[in-house]
N, C-alpha and C positions, 0 to 999 in steps of 0.2 A: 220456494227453497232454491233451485236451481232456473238458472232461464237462458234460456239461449236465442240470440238475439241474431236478427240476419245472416245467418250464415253460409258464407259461400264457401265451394271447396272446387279446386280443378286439378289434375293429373293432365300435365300436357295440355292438350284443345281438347279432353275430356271434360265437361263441365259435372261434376259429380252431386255438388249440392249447390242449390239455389236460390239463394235468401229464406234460408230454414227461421220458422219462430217457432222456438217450443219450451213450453214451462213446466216443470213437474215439481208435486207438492209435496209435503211432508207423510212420508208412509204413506204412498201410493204405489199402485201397480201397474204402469203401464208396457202396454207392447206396441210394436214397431213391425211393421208386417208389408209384404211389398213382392213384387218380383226380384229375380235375381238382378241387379244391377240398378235398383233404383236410389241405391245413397244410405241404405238404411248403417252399414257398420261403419261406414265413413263418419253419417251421424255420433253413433254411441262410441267411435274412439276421441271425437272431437269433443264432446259432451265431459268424455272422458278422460281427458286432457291427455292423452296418447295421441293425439296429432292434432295440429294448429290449421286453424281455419284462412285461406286467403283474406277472409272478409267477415267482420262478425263478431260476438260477445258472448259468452258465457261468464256466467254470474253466479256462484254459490253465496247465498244470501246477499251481503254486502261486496263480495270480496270478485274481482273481476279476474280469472286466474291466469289469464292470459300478459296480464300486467305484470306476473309475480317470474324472478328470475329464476333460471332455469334448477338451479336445487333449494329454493324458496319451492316451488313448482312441484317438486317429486317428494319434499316434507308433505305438503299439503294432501298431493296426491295416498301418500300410503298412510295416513292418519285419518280421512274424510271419504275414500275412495275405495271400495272393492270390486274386483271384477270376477265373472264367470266365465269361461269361453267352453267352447263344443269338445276341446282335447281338454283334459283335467290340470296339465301339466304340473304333476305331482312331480316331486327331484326322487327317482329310485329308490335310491342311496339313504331316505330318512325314512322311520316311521311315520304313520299319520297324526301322531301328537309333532314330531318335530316339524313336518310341513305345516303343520297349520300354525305354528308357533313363527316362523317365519317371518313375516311385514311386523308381528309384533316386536320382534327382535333389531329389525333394520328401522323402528322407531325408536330404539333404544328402552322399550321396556324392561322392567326387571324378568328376569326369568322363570321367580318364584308367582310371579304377578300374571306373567304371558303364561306359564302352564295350568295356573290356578282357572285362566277364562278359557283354554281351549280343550278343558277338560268337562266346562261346564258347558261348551258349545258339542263336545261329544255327548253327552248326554240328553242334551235338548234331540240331537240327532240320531238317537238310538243307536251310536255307535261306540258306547266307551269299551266294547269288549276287542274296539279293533285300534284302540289308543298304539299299541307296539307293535302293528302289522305292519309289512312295507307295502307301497301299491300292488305290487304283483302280487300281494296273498289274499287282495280283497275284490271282491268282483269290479262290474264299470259302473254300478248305481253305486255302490259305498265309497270309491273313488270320488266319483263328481259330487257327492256328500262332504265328501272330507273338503274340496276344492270349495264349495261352497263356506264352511268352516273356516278354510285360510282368511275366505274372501273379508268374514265378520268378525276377525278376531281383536281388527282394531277400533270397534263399534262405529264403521264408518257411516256418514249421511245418509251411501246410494250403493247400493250393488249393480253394475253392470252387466248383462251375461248376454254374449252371443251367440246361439244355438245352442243354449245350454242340455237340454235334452235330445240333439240333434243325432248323438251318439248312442242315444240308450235302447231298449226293446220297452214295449210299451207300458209292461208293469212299472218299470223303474222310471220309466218316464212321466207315469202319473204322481207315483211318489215323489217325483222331485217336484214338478207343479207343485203340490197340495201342498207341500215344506217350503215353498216361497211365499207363500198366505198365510202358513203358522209361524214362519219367521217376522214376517209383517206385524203381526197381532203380537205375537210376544215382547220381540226387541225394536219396533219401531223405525225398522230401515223402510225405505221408497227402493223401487225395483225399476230400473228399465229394462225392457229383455227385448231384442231382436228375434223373430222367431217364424218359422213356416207354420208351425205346431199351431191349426186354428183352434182347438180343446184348450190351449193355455191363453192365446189371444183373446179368446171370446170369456174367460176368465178374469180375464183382467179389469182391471176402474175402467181406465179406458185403453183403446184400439187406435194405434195411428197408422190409417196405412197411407204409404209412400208411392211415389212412382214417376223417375222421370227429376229424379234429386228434388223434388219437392212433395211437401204433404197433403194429398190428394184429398184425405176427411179423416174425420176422429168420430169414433163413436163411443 
């Protein structure tokens, strides 16, 4: 489904990533595990078309996205594309129905249509009782819940997620694992998660770890 071809990345005379190959299939769970500085977020923002590689191909199916111009590029991206990251970045100012309604909204959904599926992603989430809360009235696990929610609301390919339990204590932190594998089974998205968290690593299809901007083994 996704594949990424030679990938190079540098920051100045930093060499970041190093002729990266890496392929991910359809509703799979992989993680991405490594030291601090080994290229792993560099990876999944370039995977994730959030930065462009010196050198190199990624490939969603047919479509090579690096070809596609720069708001061809951000259509594709919030239609095909969700991400997680380790801050929730919920907007205050809205309920958890209107953030997760969000990317559905900047795809030009109908409205009737975008609150109909992120009512049903509340639910799938055990959260419809927190549909009219704002972040600050919901703890930090129903928070990165809800974030999670934004992420799928536009039934994308691949969820992203960088640290995504990086922030939590560790009940919540199993709960959200365990909601990345019922998500999978349910709705059929493929996961890459960057992660230190070896409990979700060692959970996953497979394990790629990194080091030294190259992929050192998969298991």
């Amino acid at each position: 489904m996704i594949k990424a071809s030679n990938i190079y990345k540098s920051f100045g005379e930093l060499n970041v990533l190093k002729g990266i190959d890496l392929s991910i299939g359809n509703s799979e769970i992989v993680s991405i595990v490594g030291a601090s500085g080994a290229g792993k977020t560099s990876l999944l923002q370039i995977m994730g078309s959030l930065d462009k590689p010196d050198k190199g191909e990624i490939f969603y199916d047919n479509t090579d996205i690096f070809k596609l111009k720069d708001k061809k590029l951000a259509e594709f991206r919030n239609r095909n594309i969700g991400f997680v990251f380790q801050f929730h970045h919920l907007l205050p100012e809205f309920t958890a129905i209107e953030n997760i309604c969000m990317p559905a909204f900047i795809a030009k959904k109908s409205k009737t249509e975008s609150i109909k599926k992120a009512k049903e992603l509340l639910e799938i989430l055990n959260l419809t009782d927190r549909s009219e809360h704002k972040p600050s009235e919901m703890s930090g696990g129903e928070r990165q819940r809800i974030a999670v929610a934004r992420a799928l609301i536009n039934n994308p390919m691949v969820i992203f997620a960088d640290e995504p339990s990086g922030n939590l204590d560790s009940k919540n932190r199993q709960e959200l694992h365990e909601l990345f594998f019922k998500l999978r089974n349910e709705l059929g998205q493929s996961f890459v998660i960057v992660t230190h968290d070896n409990d979700l690593a060692n959970m996953s299809d497979r394990k790629i770890i990194m080091a030294d901007g190259k992929i050192n083994s998969t298991k």
